[in-house]
N, C-alpha and C positions, 0 to 999 in steps of 0.2 A: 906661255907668253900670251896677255891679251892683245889682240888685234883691235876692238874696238870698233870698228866700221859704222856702225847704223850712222852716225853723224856725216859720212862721207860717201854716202848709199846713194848714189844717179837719181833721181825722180824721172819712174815711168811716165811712159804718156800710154795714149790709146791705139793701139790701131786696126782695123778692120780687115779681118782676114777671114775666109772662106766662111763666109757668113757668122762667126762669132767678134765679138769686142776681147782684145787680149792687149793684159799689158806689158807692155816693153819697157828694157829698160833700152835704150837707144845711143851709143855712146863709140865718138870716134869717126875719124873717116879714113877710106883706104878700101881694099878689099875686105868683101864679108862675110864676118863669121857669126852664124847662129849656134847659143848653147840653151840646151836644153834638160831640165832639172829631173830629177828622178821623185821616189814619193818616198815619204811623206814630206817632200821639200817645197820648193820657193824658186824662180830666179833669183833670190837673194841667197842661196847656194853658191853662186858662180860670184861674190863681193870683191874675194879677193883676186880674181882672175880678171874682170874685166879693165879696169884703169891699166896693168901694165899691157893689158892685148892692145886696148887704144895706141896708148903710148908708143905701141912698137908698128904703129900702119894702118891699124885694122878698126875698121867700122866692125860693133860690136852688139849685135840683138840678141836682149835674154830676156824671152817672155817667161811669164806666166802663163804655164802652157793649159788649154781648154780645160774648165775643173779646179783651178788651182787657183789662188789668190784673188787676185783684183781681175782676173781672167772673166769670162761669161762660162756658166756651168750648166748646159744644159742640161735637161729631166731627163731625158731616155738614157739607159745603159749604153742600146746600140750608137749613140753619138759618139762613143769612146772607143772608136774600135782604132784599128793600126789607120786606116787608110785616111779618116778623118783628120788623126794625130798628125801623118803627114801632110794631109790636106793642107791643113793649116801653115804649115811649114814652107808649102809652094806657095802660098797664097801672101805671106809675112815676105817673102823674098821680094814679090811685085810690089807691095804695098810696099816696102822702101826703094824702091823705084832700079832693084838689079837684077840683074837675070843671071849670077852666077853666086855659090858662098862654098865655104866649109863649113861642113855641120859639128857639130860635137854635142856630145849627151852625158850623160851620166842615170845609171841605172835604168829605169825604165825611159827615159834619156836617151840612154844609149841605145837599147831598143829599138826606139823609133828613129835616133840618126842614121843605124843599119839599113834600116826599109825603105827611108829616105834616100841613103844612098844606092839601094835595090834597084828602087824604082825608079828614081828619076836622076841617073847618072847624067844627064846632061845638063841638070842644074846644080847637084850638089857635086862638087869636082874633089873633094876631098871629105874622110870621115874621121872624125876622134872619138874613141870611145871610151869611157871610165866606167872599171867595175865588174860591166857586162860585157862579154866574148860573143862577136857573132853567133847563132845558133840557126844551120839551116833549118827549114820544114821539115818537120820527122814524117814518120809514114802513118801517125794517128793523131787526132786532135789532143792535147797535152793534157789537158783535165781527165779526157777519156785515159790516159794512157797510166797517167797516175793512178788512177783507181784499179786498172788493172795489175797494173805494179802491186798493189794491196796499199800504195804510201796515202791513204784516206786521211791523215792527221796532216799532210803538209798544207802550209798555211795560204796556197793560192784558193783551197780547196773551203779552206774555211772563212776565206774573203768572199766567196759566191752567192751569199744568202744577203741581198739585202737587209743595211739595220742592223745587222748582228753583231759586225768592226766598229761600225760607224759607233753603236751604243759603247762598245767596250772602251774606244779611245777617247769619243768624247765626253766623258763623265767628267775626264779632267785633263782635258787637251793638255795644261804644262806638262806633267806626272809623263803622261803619255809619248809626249816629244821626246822630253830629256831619259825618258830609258830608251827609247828605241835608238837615241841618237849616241846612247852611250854604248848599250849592250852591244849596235854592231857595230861599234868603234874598236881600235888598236888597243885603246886602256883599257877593255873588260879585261877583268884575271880570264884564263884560258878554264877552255868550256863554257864561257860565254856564247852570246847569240853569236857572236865574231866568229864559231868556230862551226866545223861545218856536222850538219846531222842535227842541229838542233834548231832548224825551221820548223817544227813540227808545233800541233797544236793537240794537246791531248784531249778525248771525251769529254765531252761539256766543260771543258776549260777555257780559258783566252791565247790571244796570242801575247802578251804580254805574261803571263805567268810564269814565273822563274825567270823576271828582270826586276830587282828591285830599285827603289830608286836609289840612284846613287848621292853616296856621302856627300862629296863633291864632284863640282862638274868638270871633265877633261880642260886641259889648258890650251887647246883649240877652238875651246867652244866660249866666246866671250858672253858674259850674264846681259849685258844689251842685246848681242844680234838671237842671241834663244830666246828673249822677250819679245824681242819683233817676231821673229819667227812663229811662236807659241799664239801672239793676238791674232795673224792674221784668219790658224786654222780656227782658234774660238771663235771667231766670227764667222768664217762659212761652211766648218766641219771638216769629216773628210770626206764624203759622199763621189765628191770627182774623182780622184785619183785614185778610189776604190773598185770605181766604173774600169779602168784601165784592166782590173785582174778580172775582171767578169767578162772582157772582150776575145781573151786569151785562145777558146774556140772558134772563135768566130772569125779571127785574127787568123786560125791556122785555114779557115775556109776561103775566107777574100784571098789567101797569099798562094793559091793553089797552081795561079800558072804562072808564077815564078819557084814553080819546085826544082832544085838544084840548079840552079840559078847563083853566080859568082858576084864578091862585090868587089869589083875590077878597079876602083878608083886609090889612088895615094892612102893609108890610112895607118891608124897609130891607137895603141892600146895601151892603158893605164890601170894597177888594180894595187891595191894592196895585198898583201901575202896572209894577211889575218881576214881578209875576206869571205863570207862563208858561201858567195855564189861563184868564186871559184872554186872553194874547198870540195864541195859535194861533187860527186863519183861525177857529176852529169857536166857540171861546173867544169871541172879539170880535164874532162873530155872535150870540150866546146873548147877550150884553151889550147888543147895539143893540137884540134883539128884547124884551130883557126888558120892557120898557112895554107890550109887547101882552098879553104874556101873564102880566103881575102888575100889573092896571089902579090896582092903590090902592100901587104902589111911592112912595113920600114921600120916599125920598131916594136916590141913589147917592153914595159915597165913595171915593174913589181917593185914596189916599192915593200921592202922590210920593215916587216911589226904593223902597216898600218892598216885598217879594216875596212869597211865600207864609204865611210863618207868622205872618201879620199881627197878630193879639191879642197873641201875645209882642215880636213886632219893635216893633209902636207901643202897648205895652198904653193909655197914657193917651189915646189919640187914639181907639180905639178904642171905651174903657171910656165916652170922652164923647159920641159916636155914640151907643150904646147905650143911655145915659141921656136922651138928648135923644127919641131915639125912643120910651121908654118913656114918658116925660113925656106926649110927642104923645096919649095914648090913650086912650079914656075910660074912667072907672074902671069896672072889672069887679065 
């Protein structure tokens, strides 16, 4: 079914937060909720979530988080580390003038509304996550830990060389989007990227190799909103949200005394079952573990057949998670 959206898409505005220019889309009043988009996406990931979250109370901020879109991208890597991510996050809160929200994320998103809700449980009172399962601090820094493992082909790995991604994807940013957004979608045939063990990058190959482009596009994904989507990386690349997997060590050294550290607040998890970061050994383990280490988790959601870009693949199934869990909460 197409959705259609670009015609009924909010117009961001700007707003100043922890020293970058990000855009918002700004929508709603009520209590707040910040969502936050994964890579290689958009606040224009969250289209079909925000108008009913308005609609049901909630003042609703979906940047373009530092690095992405219409957002300010700074030059250094180290600008993209976890705490910055957050930074920004306390900083979007004041700049709309509240001093409480729920967070929500999606993929690397979700990542950061964890840390978010880590660190500063006194302003983010509740967390939603899509996709990604909390994962505490392990006892080595992750890049280190993968090469020891010997997994030297998994693709965070091959994201760390400046220029390398960046060249491969952008040759033909459409081409680029639309496999990454199919392959680790619910409609790949099985043994697609959707399946788990096959994030790897082999020997002087890409990460796209063995995604071809698909025939036609999923019936989630409308030929306007993957246009919009497609212009805005042609125009600023991927360089930012590339920065995000090269912070990944750096991330596990700032987060050092918060080691074993609980995320105590209301919180709710969404994934697809075709998903390949929770399929992997590491994935499904962060899943079983998450009840220890998010003792007020109220609900998990697995959503059957659907794979990574789950808010778009089920927006209504999602959008009604979302809302139910917001329900759940007492008023702020």
């Amino acid at each position: 079914m197409s959705h259609g959206t670009v015609g009924n898409w909010p117009a961001p505005r700007d707003m100043e937060a922890n020293g970058v220019r990000l855009s918002v889309v700004d929508h709603g009043q009520g209590p707040l909720v910040l969502l936050c988009h994964g890579w290689p996406e958009l606040a224009f990931s969250w289209r079909h979530q925000i108008a009913p979250l308005a609609a049901a109370g909630h003042r609703v901020l979906a940047p373009d988080l530092r690095g992405f879109g219409r957002s300010d991208a700074p030059a250094g890597i180290a600008a993209y580390s976890v705490l910055d991510m957050v930074g920004d996050l306390v900083a979007l809160v004041a700049a709309a003038g509240e001093d409480r929200a729920v967070v929500v994320g999606h993929d690397w998103g979700a990542s950061i509304a964890w840390a978010a809700a880590l660190l500063r449980p006194d302003l983010f009172r509740a967390v939603a996550a899509l996709s990604v399962p909390f994962r505490p601090r392990g006892p080595a820094p992750p890049l280190q830990a993968l090469r020891a493992a010997g997994q030297h082909g998994f693709y965070w790995l091959y994201f760390q060389e400046p220029g390398v991604a960046e060249a491969e994807f952008e040759r033909d940013p459409a081409a680029a989007i639309r496999r990454l957004l199919y392959w680790g979608s619910g409609d790949a045939p099985p043994g697609g990227r959707s399946e788990a063990g096959l994030l790897g990058v082999r020997p002087g190959g890409g990460f796209l190799d063995g995604m071809p482009d698909p025939a036609a596009l999923p019936a989630w994904l409308d030929p306007a909103d993957l246009d919009h989507h497609v212009a805005e990386y042609r125009r600023t690349g991927f360089r930012g949200g590339l920065n995000l997997y090269r912070n990944l060590d750096r991330n596990w050294a700032l987060l050092a005394p918060w080691r074993g550290a609980r995320v105590r607040q209301p919180a709710l998890f969404v994934a697809g079952t075709r998903d390949a970061v929770i399929r992997t050994p590491a994935g499904r383990a962060a899943l079983d573990a998450m009840p220890d280490w998010v003792p007020d988790l109220r609900r998990t959601v697995l959503l059957d057949g659907a794979g990574h870009w789950i808010q778009q693949e089920r927006p209504a199934e999602v959008t009604a998670a979302l809302l139910d869990f917001l329900r759940s909460l007492p008023d702020d």
